[in-house]
N, C-alpha and C positions, 0 to 999 in steps of 0.2 A: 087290097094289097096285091103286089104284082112280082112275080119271080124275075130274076136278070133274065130279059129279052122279053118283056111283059108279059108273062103268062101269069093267069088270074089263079091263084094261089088259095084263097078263103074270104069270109065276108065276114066270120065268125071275130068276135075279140079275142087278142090276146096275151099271154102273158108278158108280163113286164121282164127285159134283161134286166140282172143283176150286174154291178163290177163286179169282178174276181173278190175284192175285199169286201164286200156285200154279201156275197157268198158265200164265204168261211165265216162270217159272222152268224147269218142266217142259219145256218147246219148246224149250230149249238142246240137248236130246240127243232132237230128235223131227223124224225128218227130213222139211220142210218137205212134200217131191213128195208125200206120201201123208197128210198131216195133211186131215181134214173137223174143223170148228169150229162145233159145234152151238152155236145161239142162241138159246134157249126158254127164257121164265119159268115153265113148267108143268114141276117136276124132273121128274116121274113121267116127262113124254112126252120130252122131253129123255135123260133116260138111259135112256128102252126104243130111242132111234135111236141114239145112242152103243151100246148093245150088238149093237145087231143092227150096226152099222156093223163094230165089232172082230171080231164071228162072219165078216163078208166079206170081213177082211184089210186093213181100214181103223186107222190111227193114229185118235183124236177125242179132241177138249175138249170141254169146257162151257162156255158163259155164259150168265148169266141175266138179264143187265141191256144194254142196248143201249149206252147211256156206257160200257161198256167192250172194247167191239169193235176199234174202230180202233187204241188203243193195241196190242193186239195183233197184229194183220193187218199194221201198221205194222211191228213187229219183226224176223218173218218171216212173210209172205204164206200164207196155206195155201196145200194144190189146190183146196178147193172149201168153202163156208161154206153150211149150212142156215140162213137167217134168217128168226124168226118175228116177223112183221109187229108185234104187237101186244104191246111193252116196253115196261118201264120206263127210266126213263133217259133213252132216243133211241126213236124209234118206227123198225120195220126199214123203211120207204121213206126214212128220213133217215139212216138208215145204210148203205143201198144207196147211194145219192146219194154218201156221199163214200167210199166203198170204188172207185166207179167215176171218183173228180175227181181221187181220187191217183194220182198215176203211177206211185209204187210196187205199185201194188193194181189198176186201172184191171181188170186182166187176168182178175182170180181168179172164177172160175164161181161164181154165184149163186143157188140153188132157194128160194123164198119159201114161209110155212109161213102160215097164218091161217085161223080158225076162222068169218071174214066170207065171204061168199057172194056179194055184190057185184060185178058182171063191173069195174063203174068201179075199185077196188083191182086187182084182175086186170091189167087194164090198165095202169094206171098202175106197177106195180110191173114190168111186161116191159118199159116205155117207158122207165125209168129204167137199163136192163140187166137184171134178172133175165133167169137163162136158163130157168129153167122155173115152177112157179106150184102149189102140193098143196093142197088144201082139206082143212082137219080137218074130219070125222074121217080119218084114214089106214090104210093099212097099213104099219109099217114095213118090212117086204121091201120091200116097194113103191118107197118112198122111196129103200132102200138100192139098188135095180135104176137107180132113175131119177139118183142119184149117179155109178152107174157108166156110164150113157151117155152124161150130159151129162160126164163129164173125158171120155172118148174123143171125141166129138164134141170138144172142146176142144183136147186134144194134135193130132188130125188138123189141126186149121185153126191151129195155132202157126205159123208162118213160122221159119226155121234163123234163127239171128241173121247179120246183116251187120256186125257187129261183134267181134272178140274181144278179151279184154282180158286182160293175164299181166303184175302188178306196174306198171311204167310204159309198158310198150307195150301198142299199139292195132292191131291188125290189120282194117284196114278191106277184107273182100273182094269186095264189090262195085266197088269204085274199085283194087282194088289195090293199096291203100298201105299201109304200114307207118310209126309213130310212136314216136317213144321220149320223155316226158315233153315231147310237144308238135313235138319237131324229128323230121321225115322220114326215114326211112333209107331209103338206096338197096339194094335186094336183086334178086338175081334171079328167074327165074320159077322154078326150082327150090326158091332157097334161099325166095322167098315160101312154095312151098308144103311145105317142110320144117319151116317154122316155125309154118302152119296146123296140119301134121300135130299136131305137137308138143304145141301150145297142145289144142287139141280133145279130144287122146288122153291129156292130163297126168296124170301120177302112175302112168302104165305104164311097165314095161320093154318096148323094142322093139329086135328086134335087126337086124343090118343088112341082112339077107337079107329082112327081113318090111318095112321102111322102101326098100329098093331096089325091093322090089312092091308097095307101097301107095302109093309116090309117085313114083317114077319109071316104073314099068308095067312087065307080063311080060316086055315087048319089050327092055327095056334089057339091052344082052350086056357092059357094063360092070361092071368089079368091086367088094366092097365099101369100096376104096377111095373112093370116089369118095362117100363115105356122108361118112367121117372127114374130107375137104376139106370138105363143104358144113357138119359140124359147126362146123370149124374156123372158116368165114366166116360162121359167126352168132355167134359169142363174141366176134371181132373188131368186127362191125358192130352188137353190141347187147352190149357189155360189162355191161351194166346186168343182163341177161338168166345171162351166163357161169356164173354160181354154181348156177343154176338147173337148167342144162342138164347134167344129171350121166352119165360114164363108167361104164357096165357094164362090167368086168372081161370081156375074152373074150368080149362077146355084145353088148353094143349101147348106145343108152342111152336116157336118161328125162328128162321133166323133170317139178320136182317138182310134190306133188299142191296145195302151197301158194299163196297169191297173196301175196307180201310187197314191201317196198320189199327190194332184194336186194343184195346185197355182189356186189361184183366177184369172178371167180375167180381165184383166185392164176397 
């Protein structure tokens, strides 16, 4: 395989492009944390960074057109999108620009790819958000290395969220509060934070021994009774929730891994 002006590129196989509807397709079973979204109209260098990405334990797409980026991104966000400056379509500073205006997207790391030399592009493309800037020609290791610093730089400066959210409640833990479809509920500071447990750790089993030391502390010489009351006073005080919050037989319980609008428990 040969770069424009034959420069010999890889020998190595590589990954197949997708069409853009190929791709929103595929991303249904491609879990979001670990998706890179290569965006190069050049196949050749596009899928030499796709492969060397999947050799690093990277998920990756393809696009080759910049008009088809955000419906994507939009869907579901990747972790991190290579965008090369110079597309068709949308040009990548005007696809940086609204990757960073959406709210849904505002977040997702951005490394820029162009073949211009121009410190003014340089510039403007970091001023815009990109978080890092590769001049072609490349190496893709390279690329793949500087992928993997910039998500860790990235996850270390994520903030935990102040919000949770499970079907129609809202656990607000900065303030405290707790909301079921807009109305308040009064809880206590146990039963609050039985219901953070819960919510945070969803779709495990915990039994009551492991839930009486993770949220009530070593310290507590109370038995696991006292597990099954505070169960009790969340199904009552968040009926909405009850269905959710399921009995483990003999060990403990769970709530599920799902987010739905939830039936009450019988």
């Amino acid at each position: 395989m040969r770069r424009r002006g034959g420069t010999p590129l890889s020998t190595e196989p590589l990954a197949v492009v997708p069409s853009a509807a190929e791709a929103l397709s595929n991303r249904q079973s491609t879990d979001s944390a670990d998706l890179v979204l290569v965006v190069e109209d050049d196949r050749d260098i596009a899928e030499l960074v796709a492969h060397q990405l999947q050799k690093a334990g990277y998920a990756s797409e393809i696009l080759t057109s910049g008009s088809e980026v955000m419906p994507l991104v939009r869907e579901r966000p990747p972790a991190l999108v290579v965008l090369d400056l110079m597309l068709p379509g949308r040009n990548g500073l005007d696809v940086c620009r609204s990757i960073r205006a959406d709210p849904k997207t505002s977040g997702v790391p951005i490394i820029m790819l162009t073949a211009k030399t121009d410190e003014t592009d340089r510039i403007v493309g970091l001023e815009l958000g990109g978080d890092d800037y590769v001049t072609k020609p490349f190496s893709p290791k390279e690329l793949v290395a500087r992928v993997g610093a910039v998500l860790r730089r990235a996850r270390r400066e994520q903030p935990p969220p102040s919000l949770l959210r499970f079907g129609p409640v809202t656990v607000d833990i900065d303030r405290h509060l707790v909301t079921c479809d807009g109305r308040d509920v009064r809880l206590t500071a146990k039963e609050f934070l039985l219901l953070r447990y819960l919510i945070e750790h969803r779709g495990r089993v915990h039994s009551r021994d492991v839930l009486l030391s993770d949220v009530w502390g070593y310290a507590y010489t109370g038995g696991t009774r006292t597990v099954d009351v505070h169960i009790r006073r969340l199904r009552e005080k968040l009926p909405a929730l009850a269905g959710a919050i399921v009995t483990v037989k003999q060990f403990g319980y769970k709530l599920i891994e799902e987010d739905p609008g939830l039936p009450a428990r019988p």
